[in-house]
C-alpha positions in Angstrom: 149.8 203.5 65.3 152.1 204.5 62.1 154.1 207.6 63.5 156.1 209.5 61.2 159.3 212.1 61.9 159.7 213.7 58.5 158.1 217.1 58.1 154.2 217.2 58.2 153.0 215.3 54.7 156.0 213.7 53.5 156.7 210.0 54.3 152.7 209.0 55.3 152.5 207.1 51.9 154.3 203.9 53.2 151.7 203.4 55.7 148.8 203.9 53.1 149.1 200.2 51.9 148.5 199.1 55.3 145.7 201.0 55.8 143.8 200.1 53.2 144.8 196.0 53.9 143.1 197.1 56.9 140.0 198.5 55.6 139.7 195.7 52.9 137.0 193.0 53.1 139.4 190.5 52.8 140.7 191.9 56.3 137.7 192.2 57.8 136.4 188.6 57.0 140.2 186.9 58.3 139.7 189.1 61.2 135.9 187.7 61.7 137.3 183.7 61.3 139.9 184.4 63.7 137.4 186.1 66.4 134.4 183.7 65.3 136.7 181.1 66.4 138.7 182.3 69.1 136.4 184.3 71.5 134.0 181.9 71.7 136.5 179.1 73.1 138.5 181.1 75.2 135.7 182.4 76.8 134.5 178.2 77.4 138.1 177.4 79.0 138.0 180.6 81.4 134.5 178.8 82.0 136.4 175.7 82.9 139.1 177.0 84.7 136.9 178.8 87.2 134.1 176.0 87.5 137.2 173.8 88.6 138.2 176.4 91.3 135.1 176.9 92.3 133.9 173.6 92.5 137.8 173.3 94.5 136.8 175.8 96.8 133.3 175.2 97.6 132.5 171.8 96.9 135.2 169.8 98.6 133.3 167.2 99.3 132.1 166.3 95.8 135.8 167.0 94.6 137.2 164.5 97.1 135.1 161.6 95.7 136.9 158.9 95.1 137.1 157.2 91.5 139.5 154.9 90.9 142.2 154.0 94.0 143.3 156.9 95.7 142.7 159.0 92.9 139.4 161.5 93.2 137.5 163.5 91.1 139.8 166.8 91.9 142.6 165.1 90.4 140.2 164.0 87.4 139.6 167.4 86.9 143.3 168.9 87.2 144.3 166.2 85.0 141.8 167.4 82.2 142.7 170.7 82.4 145.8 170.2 81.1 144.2 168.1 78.4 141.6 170.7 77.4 144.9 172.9 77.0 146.6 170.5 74.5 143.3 169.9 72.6 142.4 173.9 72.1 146.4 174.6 71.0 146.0 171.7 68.6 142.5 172.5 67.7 143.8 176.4 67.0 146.9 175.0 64.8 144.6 173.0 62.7 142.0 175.9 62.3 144.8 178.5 61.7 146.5 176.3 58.9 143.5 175.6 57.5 141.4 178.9 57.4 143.5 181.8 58.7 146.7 180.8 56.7 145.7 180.8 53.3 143.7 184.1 53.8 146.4 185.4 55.7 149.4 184.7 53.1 147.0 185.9 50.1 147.0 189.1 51.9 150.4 189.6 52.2 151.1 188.7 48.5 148.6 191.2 47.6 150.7 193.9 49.6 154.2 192.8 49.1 153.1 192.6 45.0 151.9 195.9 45.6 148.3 195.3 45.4 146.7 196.1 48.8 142.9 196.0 47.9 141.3 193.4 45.5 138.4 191.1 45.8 139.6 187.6 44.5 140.5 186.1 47.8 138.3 182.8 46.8 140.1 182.3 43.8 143.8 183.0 45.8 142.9 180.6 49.2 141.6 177.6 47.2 
């Protein structure tokens, strides 16, 4: 939150740009991509993570199976955790460059040009 220490009304309009970024559409809709995006598969990695600890803790034998060698399917699994980490980072950077950049940069150039609310972001991200 925006606190101010000048006396009681000066000062409060060099937050006002940033309030109304914030209650644009514009706003709204790069705040929707990123959550459309990002909720959903963090919540499927927590998923994951916790099906491999469970299945750890209370399925030892099935995790103990052997594959391949010496190596079972407990290993399998720790292995593609790490891999499902790489994969959503580089999954996120493409998204971000791809969606949240643009709308995110228009945004800014609307505010730092002194325009904090306009409509055209179509025209701007393509």
């Amino acid at each position: 939150m925006y606190t101010d220490s000048s006396p009681a009304g000066e000062g409060t309009s060099g937050a006002e740009p940033y309030r109304e970024v914030q209650a644009s559409p514009e706003f709204a809709e790069l705040r929707r991509t990123y959550r459309s995006f990002a909720f959903p598969l963090t919540v499927a990695f927590i998923v994951w993570y916790l099906l491999y600890v469970l299945l750890s803790n209370y399925a030892g034998a099935f995790m103990g199976t052997k594959v391949l060698g010496n190596i079972n399917v407990a290993f399998v699994f720790g292995i593609a955790q790490f891999a499902t980490t790489f994969l959503i980072a580089w999954w996120y950077s493409r998204h971000a460059a791809a969606k949240l950049d643009p709308r995110a940069e228009a945004i800014k150039s609307r505010l730092e040009g002194g325009e904090a609310t306009t409509s055209r972001l179509e025209g701007d991200a393509s």
